[in-house]
C-alpha positions as a Markdown table, in Angstrom:
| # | Residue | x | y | z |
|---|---|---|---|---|
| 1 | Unk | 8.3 | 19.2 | -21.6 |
| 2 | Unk | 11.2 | 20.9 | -23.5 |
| 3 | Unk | 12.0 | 24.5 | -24.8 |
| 4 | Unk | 10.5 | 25.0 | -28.4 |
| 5 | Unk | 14.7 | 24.4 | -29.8 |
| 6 | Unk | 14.9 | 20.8 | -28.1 |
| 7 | Unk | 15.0 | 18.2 | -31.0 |
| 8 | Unk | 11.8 | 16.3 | -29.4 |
| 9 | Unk | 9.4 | 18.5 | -29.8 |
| 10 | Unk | 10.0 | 17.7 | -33.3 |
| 11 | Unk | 9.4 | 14.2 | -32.8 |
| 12 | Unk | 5.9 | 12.5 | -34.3 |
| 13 | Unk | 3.4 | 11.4 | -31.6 |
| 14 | Unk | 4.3 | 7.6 | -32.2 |
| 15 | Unk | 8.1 | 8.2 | -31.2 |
| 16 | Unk | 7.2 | 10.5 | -28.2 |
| 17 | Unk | 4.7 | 7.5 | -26.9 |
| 18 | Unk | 7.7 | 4.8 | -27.6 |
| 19 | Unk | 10.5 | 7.0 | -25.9 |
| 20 | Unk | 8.2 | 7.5 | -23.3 |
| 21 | Unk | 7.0 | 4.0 | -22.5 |
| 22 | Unk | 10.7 | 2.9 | -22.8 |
| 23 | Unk | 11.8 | 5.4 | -19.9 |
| 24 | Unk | 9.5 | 4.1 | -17.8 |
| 25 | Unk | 10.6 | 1.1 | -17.7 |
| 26 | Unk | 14.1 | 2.3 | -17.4 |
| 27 | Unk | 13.4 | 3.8 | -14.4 |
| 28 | Unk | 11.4 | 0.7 | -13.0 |
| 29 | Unk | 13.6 | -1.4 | -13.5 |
| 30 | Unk | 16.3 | 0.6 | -11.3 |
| 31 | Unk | 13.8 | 1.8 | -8.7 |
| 32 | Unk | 11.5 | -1.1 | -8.3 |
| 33 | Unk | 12.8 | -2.6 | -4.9 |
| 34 | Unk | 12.2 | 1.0 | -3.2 |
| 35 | Unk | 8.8 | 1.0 | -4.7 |
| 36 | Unk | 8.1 | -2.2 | -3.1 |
| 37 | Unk | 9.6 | -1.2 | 0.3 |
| 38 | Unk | 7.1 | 1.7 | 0.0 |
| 39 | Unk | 4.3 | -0.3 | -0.4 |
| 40 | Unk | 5.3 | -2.4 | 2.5 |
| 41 | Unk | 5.2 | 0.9 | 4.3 |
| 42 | Unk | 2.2 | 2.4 | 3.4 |
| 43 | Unk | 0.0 | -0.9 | 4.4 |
| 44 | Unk | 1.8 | -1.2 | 7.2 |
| 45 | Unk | -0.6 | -0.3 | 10.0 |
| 46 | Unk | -3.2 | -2.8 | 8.3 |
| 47 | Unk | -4.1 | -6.1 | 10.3 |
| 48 | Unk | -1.9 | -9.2 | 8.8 |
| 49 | Unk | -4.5 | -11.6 | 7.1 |
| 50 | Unk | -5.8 | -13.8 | 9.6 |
| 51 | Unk | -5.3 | -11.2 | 12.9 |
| 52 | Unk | -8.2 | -9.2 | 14.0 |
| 53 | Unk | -10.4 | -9.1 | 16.8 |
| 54 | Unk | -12.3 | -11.8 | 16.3 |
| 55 | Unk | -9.1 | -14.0 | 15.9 |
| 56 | Unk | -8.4 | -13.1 | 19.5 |
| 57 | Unk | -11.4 | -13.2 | 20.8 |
| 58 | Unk | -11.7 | -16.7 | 19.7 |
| 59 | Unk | -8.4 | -17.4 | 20.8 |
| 60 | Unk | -9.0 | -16.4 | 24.1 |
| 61 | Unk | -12.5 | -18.4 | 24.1 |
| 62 | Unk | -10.3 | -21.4 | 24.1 |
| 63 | Unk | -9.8 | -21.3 | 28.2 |
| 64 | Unk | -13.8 | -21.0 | 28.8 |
| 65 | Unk | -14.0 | -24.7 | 29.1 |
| 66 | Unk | -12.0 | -25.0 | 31.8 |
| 67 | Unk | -13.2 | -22.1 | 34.0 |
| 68 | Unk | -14.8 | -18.7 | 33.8 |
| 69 | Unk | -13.7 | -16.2 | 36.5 |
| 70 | Unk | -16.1 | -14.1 | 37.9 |
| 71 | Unk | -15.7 | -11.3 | 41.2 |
| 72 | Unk | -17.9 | -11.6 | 43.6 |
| 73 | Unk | -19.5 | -8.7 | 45.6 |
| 74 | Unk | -16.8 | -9.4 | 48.7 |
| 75 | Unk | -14.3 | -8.7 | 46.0 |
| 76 | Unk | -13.0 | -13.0 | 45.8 |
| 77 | Unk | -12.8 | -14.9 | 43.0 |
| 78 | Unk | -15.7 | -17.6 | 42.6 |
| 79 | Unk | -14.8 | -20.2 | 39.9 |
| 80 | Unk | -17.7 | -21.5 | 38.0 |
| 81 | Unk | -16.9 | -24.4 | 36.1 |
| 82 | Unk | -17.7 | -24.9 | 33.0 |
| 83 | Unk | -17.5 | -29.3 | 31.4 |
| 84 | Unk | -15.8 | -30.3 | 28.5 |
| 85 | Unk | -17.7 | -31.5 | 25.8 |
| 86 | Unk | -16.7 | -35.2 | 26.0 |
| 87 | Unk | -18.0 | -35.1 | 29.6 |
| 88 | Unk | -21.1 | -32.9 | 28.8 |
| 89 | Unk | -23.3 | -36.4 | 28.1 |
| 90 | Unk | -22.1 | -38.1 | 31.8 |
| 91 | Unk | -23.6 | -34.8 | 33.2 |
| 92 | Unk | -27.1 | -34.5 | 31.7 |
| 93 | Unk | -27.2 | -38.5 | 32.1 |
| 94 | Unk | -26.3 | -38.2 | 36.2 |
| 95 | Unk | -28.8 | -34.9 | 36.2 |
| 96 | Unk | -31.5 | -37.2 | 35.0 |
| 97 | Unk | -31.3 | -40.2 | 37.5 |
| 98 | Unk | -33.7 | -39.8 | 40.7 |
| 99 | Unk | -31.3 | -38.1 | 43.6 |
| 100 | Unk | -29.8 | -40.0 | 46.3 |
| 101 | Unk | -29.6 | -38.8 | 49.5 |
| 102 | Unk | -26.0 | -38.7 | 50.4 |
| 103 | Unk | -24.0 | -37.8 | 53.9 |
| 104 | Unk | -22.8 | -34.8 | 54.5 |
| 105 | Unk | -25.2 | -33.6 | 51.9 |
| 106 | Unk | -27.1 | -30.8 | 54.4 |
| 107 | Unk | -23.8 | -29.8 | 56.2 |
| 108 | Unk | -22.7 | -28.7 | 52.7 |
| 109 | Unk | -26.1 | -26.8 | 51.9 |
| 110 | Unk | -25.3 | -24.9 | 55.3 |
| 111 | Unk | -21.8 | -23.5 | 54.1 |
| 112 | Unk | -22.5 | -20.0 | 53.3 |
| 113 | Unk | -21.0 | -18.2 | 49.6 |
| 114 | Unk | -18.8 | -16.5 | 52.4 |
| 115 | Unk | -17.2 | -20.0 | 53.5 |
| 116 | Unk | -17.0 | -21.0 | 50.5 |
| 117 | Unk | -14.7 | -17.9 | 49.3 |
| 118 | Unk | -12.8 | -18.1 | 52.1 |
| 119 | Unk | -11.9 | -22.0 | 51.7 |
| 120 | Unk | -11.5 | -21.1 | 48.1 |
| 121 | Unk | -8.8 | -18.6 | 49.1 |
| 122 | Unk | -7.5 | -21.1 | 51.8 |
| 123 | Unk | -6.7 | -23.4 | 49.6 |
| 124 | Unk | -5.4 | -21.2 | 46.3 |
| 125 | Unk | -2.7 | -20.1 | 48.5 |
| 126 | Unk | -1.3 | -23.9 | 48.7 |
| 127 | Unk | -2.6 | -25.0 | 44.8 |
| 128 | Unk | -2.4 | -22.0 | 42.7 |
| 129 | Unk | -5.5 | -22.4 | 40.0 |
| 130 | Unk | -4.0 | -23.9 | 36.4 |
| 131 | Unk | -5.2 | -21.0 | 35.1 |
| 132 | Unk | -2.9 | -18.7 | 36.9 |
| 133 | Unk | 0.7 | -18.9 | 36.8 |
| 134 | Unk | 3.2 | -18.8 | 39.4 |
| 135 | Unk | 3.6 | -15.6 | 40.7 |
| 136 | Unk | 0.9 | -13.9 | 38.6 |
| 137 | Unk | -1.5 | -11.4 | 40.0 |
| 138 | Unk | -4.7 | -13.0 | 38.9 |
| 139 | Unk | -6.8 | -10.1 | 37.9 |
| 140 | Unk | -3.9 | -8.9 | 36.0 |
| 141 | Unk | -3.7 | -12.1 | 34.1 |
| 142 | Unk | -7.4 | -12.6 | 34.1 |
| 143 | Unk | -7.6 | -9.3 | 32.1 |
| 144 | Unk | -4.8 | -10.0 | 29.8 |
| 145 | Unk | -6.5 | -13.6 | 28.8 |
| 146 | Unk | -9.8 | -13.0 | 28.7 |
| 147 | Unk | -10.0 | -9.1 | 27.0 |
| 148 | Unk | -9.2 | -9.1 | 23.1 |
| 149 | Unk | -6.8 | -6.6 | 22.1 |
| 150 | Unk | -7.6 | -3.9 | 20.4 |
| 151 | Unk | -6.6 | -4.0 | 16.6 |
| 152 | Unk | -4.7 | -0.8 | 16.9 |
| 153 | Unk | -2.5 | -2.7 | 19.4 |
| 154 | Unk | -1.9 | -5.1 | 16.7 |
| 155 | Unk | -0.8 | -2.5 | 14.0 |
| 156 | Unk | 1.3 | -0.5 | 16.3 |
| 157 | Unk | 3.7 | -3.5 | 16.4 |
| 158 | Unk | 3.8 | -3.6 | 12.4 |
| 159 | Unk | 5.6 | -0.3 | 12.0 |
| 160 | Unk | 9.8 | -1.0 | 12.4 |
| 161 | Unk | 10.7 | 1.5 | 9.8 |
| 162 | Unk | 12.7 | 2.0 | 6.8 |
| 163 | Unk | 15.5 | -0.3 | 7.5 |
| 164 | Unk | 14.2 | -3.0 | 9.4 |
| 165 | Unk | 11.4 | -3.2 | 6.6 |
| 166 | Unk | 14.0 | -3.8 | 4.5 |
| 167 | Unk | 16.1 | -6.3 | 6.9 |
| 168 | Unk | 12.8 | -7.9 | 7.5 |
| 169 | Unk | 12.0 | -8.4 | 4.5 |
| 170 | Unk | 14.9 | -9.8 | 2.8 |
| 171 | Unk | 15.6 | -12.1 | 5.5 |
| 172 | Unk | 12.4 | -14.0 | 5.7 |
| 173 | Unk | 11.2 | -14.0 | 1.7 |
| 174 | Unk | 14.7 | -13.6 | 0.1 |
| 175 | Unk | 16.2 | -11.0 | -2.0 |
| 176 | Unk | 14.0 | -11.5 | -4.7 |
| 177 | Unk | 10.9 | -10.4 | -2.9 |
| 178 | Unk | 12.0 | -6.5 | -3.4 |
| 179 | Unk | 10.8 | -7.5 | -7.1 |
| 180 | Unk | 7.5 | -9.2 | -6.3 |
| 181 | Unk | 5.2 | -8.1 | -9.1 |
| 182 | Unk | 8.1 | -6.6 | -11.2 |
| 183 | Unk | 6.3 | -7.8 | -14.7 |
| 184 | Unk | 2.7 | -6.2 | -13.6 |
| 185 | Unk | 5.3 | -3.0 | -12.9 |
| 186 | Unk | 6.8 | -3.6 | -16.1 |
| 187 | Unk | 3.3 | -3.6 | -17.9 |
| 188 | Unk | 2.0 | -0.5 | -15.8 |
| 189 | Unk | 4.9 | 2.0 | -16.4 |
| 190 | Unk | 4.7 | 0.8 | -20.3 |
| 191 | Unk | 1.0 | 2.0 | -20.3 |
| 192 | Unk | 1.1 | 4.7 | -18.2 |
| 193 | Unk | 4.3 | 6.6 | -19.1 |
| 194 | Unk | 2.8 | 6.0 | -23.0 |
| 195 | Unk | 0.3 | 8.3 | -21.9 |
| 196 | Unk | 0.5 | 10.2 | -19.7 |
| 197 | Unk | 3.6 | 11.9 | -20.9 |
| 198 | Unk | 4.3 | 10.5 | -24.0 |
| 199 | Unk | 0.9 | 12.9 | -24.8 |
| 200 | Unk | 1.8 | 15.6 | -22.4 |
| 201 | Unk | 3.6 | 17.5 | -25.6 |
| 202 | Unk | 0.9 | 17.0 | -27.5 |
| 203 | Unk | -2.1 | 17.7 | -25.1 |
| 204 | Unk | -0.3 | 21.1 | -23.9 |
| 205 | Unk | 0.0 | 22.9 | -27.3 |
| 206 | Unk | -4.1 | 21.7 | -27.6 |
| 207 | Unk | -4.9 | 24.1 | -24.5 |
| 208 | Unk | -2.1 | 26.8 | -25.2 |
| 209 | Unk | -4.1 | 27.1 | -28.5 |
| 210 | Unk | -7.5 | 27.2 | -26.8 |
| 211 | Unk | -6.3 | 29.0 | -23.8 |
| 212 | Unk | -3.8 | 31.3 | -25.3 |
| 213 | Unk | -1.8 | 34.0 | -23.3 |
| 214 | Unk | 1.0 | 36.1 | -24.4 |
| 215 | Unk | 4.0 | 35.1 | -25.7 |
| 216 | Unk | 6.0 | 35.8 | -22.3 |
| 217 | Unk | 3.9 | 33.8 | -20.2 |
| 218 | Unk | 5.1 | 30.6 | -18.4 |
| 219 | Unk | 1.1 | 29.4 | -19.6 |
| 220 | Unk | 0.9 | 27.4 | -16.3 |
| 221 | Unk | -2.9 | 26.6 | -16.0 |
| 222 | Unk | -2.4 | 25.0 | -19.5 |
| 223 | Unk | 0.5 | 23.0 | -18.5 |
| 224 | Unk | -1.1 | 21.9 | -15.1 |
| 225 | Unk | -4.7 | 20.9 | -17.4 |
| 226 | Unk | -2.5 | 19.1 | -19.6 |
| 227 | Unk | -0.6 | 16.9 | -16.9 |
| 228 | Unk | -3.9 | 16.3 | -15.2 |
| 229 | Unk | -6.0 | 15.2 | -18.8 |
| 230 | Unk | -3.1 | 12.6 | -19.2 |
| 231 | Unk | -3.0 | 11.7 | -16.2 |
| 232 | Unk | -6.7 | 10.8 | -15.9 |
| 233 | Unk | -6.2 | 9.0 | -19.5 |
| 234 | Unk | -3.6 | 6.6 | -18.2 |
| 235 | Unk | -5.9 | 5.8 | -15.1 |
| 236 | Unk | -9.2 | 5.6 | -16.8 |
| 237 | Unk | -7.4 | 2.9 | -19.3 |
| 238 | Unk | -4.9 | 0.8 | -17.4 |
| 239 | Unk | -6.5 | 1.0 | -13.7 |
| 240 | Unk | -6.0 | -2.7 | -13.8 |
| 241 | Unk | -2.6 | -2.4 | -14.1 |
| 242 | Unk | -1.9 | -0.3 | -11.2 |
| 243 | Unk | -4.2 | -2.9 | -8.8 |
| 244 | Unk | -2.0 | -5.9 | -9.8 |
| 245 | Unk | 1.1 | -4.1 | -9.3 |
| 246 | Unk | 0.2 | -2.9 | -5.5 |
| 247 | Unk | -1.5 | -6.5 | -4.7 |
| 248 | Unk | 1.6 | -8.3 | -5.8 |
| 249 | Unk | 3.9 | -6.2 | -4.1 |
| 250 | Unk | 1.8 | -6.2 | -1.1 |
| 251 | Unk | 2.1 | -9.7 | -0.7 |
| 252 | Unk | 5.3 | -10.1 | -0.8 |
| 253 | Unk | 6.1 | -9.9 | 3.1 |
| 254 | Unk | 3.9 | -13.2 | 3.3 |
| 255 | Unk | 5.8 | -16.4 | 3.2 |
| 256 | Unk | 5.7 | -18.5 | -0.1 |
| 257 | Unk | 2.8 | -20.8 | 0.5 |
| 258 | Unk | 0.7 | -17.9 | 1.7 |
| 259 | Unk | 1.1 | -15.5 | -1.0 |
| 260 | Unk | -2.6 | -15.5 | -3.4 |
| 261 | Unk | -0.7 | -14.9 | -6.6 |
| 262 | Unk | 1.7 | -17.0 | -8.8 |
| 263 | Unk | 2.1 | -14.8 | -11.9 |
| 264 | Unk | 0.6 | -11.2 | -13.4 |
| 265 | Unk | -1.4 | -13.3 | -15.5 |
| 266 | Unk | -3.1 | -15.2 | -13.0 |
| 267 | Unk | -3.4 | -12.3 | -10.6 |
| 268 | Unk | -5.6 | -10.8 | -13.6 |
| 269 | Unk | -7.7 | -13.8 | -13.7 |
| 270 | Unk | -8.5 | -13.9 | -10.1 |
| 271 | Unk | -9.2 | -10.6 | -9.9 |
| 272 | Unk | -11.4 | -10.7 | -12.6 |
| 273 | Unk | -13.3 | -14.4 | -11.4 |
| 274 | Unk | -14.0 | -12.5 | -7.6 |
| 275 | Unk | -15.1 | -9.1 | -8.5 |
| 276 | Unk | -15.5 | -8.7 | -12.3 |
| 277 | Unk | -14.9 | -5.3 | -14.0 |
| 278 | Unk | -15.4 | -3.5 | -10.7 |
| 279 | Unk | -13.0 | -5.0 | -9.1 |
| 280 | Unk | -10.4 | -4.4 | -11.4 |
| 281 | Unk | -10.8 | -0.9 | -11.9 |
| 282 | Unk | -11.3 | -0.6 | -8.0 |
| 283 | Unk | -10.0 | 2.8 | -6.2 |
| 284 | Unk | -9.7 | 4.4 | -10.4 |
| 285 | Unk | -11.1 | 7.9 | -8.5 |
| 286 | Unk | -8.5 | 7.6 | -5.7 |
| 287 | Unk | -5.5 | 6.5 | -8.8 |
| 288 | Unk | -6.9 | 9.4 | -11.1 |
| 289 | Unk | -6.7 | 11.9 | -8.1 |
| 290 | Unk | -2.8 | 10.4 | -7.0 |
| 291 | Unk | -1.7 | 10.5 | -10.7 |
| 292 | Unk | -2.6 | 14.1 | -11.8 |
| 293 | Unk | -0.9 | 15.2 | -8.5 |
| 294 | Unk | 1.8 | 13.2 | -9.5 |
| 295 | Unk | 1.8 | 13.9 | -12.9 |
| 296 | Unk | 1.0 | 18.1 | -12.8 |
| 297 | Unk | 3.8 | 18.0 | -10.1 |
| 298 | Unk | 6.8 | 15.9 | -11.8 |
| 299 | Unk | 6.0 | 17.6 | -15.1 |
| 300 | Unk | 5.0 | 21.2 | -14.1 |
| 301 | Unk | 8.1 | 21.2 | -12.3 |
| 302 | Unk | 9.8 | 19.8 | -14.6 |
| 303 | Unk | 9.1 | 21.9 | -16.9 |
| 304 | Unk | 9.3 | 25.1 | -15.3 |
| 305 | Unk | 12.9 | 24.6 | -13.6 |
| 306 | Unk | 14.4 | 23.0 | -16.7 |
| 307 | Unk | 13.0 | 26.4 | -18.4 |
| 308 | Unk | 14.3 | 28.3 | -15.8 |
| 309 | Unk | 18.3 | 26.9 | -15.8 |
| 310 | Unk | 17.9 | 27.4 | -19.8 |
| 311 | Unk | 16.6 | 30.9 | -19.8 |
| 312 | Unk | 19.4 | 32.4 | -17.2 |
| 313 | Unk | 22.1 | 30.0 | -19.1 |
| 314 | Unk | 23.3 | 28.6 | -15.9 |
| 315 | Unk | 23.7 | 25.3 | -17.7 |
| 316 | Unk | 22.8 | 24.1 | -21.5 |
| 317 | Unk | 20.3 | 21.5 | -22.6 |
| 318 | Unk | 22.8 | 18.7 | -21.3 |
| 319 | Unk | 22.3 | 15.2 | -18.9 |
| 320 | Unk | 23.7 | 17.5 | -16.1 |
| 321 | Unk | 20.4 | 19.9 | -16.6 |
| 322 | Unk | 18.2 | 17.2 | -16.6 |
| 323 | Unk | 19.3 | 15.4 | -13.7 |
| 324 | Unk | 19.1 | 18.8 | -11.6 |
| 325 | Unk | 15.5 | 19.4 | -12.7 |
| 326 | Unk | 14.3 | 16.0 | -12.1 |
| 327 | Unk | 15.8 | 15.9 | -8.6 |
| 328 | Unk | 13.7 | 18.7 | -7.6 |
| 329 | Unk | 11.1 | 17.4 | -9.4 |
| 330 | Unk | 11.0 | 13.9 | -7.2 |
| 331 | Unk | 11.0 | 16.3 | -4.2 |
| 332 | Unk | 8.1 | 18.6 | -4.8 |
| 333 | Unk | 5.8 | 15.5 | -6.1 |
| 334 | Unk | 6.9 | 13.5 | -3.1 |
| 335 | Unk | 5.5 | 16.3 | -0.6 |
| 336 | Unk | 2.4 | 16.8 | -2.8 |
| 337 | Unk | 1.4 | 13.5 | -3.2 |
| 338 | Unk | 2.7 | 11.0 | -0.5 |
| 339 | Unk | -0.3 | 11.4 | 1.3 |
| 340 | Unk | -2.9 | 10.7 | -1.6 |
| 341 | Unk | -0.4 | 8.0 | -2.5 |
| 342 | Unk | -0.8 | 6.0 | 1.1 |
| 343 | Unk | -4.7 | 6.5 | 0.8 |
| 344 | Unk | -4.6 | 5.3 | -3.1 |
| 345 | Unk | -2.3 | 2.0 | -1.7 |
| 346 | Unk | -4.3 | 1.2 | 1.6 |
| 347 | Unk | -7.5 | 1.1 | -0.4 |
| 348 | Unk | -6.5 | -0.8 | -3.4 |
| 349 | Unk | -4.9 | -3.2 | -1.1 |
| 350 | Unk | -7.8 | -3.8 | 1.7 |
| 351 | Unk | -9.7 | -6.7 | 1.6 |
| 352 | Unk | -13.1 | -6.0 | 0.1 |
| 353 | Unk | -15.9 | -4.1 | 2.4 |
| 354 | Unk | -13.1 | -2.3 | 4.8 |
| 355 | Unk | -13.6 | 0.6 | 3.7 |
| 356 | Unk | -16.3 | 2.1 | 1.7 |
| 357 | Unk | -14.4 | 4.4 | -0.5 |
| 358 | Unk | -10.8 | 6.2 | -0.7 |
| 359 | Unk | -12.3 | 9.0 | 1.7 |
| 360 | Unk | -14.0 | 7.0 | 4.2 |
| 361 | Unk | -10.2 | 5.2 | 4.3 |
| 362 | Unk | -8.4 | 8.8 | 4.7 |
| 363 | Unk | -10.7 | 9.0 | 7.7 |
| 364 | Unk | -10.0 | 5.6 | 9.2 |
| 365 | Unk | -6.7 | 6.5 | 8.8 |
| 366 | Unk | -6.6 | 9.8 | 10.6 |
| 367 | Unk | -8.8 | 8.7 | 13.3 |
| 368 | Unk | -6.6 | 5.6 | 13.7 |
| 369 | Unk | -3.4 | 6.2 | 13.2 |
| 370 | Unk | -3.3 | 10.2 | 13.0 |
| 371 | Unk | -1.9 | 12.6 | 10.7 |
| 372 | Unk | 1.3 | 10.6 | 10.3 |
| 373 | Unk | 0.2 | 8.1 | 8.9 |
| 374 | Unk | -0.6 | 9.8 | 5.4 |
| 375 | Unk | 3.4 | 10.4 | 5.0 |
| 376 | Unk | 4.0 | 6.5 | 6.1 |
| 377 | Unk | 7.2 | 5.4 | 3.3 |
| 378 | Unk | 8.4 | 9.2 | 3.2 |
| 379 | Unk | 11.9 | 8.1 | 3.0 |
| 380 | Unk | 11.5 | 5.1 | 0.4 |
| 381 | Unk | 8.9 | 7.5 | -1.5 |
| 382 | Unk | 11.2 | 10.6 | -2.1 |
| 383 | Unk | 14.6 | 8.3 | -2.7 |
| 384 | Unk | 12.1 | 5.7 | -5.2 |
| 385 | Unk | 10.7 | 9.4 | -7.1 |
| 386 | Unk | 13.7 | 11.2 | -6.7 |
| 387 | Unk | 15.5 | 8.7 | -8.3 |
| 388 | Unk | 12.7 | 7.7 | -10.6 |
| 389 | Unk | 12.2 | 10.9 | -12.0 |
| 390 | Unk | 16.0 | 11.5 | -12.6 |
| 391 | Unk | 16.0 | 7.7 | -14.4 |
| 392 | Unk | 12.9 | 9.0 | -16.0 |
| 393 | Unk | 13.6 | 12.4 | -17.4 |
| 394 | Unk | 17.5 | 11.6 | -18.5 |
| 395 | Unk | 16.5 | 8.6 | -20.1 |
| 396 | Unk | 13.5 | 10.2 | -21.9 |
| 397 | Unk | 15.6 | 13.0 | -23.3 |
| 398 | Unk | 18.3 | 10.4 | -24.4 |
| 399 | Unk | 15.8 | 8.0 | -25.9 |
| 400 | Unk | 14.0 | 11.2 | -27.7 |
| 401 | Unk | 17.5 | 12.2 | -29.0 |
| 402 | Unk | 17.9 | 8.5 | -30.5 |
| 403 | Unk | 15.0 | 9.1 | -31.8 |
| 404 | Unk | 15.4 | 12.6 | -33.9 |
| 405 | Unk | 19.0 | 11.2 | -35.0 |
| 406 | Unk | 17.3 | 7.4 | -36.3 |
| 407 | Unk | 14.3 | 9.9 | -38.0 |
| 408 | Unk | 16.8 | 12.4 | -39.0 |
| 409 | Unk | 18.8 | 9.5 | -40.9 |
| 410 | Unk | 15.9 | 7.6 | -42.1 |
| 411 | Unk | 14.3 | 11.0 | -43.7 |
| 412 | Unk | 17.8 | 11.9 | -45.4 |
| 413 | Unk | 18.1 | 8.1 | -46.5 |
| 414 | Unk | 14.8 | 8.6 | -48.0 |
| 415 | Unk | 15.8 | 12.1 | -49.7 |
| 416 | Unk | 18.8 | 10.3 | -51.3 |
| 417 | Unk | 16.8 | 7.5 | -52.4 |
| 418 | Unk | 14.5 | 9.9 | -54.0 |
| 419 | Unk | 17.5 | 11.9 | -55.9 |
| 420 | Unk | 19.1 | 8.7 | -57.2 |
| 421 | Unk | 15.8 | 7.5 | -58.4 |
| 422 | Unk | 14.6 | 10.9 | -60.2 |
């Protein structure tokens, strides 16, 4: 990640791993409450727990025992009603005692269906039905009682945006809930940054000395091989991480008392006691695929501008060149990988059986929600990696700095210790 004169390529493997595991968590800790807005974003358009279909259905269900409307071929309402259950016993009891011829009982067989509609009508007009309120066209209200929603109805109303995410979010959970899950972050940037560019250095010169090109060549296919080989690493090893994290932060827009997990710890357990192994390392193909984008793009890029300001001169290995190649860093990975990023979250975070794997979810998603929806948390994404990479990058060329000067020292305290000695 730096030109063959920068002090950490000089560094030993251990120290690169520890400078880069301690960035990580630099950044985190700075950019964690955008992460978690993102997140909110990105599942966004799925059903809240409890509310689907079948919720409404059932909800609507509730009326049937008081009366079923049906149209009739004239185009009136006939009400067929249906008992209540505490009076369903009085019925089949009466049903079974021997009829009783009572008056009137043949003038009412002679009313026609027509009569009946009309009288039906007669009277509605001077006692509306319960059912219908004042006012209310009844096969408007019919139709909005008795058809469920559809679920994409529901999600439509999820969607406020950036801000009122935010708003909303803060005001019903507290401040607080922009770090829900903060220690499962902690313990996934520690493992992931470790590896995936804390070996970036190392994995690179592997393939420039089994790919090698000439000596004036940028060597971009080995740079891209090596992002995406650590990349895959990170994944393949701390999957379980990376599920935690999003679950945690995913249910922090529930109140308190509805929210599935207390601690990190115990959000490992449960995971573990529900789905075993599998479970844990569910959506590692969809992670793998987000992470080498996001790693071959943040580092590439990285690399190559950082390269580019030092070749012309147009600034020296300082803070001031770092920050500007991380910024455009955070905005090239954000446009690459935002919309594997909302497909990686939705999946990781569904309940299990929704959707079958990370594509079949990309195409629920399209078919759903449209092409927008893959670049749901734009804002929060760029402004969480743009800021996360410059956090990132300038801390990780400080720390590596700390680093040469403590093994500079230690090495020439060693060498005088040596001298005295001999």
């Amino acid at each position: 990640m730096s030109p063959p004169s920068s002090t950490g390529d000089s560094l030993s493997l251990p120290l690169k791993i520890a400078s880069a595991g301690l960035a990580g968590c630099t950044a985190d800790l700075m950019t964690f409450p955008l992460d978690t807005v993102k997140v909110w974003l990105m599942v966004s358009g799925e059903s809240k727990p409890g509310v689907s279909s079948n919720s409404v259905t059932s909800a609507s269900a509730k009326f049937a025992p008081v009366e079923n409307a049906k149209i009739s071929s004239t185009g009136l309402y006939k009400r067929q009603t249906v008992l209540p259950s505490n009076l369903t016993a009085m019925h089949t009891l009466k049903a079974t005692q021997p009829k009783q011829s009572r008056p009137g009982v043949l003038k009412k067989k002679l009313l026609s269906k027509d009569r009946f509609a009309a009288r039906d009508t007669k009277f509605s007009k001077i006692l509306p039905s319960p059912m219908k309120p004042y006012g209310a066209s009844r096969t408007n209200f019919v139709a909005s009682t008795f058809t469920p929603k559809p679920e994409n109805a529901i999600r439509s109303r999820a969607s406020v945006g950036l801000v009122g995410t935010i708003v909303n979010g803060v005001k019903q959970n507290g401040f607080f809930s922009l770090y829900g899950g903060f220690a499962a972050g902690l313990q996934r940037q520690v493992a992931f940054c470790a590896v995936r560019i804390g070996l970036y250095d190392s994995v690179k010169g592997v393939y420039m000395t089994i790919l090698p090109t000439s000596p004036n060549s940028k060597q971009v296919p080995q740079r891209i091989l090596a992002g995406a080989t650590t990349a895959i690493m990170a994944a393949a090893l701390f999957q379980p991480t990376e599920v935690v994290k999003i679950r945690m932060q995913a249910q922090t827009r529930l109140p308190p008392s509805q929210r599935v997990y207390s601690s990190s710890i115990q959000a490992y357990r449960s995971i573990f006691h529900h789905g075993g192994i599998r479970e844990l390392w569910r959506g590692l193909g969809a992670n793998a695929t987000r992470l080498s984008v996001v790693n071959v793009s943040e580092l590439v890029t990285y690399d190559l501008v950082k390269e580019f300001i030092l070749d012309h001169k147009i600034l020296n290995d300082n803070p001031i060149c770092h920050f500007t190649s991380a910024f455009i860093s955070g905005f090239v990975t954000t446009l690459v990988a935002s919309p594997v990023d909302v497909v990686k979250t939705r999946y990781m975070n569904s309940p299990i059986g929704t959707y079958k794997n990370p594509l079949h979810c990309a195409k629920s998603m399209l078919l759903s929600e449209g092409f927008k929806s893959f670049y749901k948390g734009f804002v929060p994404s760029y402004l969480r990696l743009g800021s996360w990479n410059i956090v990132m990058f300038v801390s990780y060329e400080e720390y590596k700095v700390l680093a040469h000067s403590y093994n500079s020292g230690s090495r020439t305290r060693e060498a005088k210790h040596a001298s005295i000695t001999s």
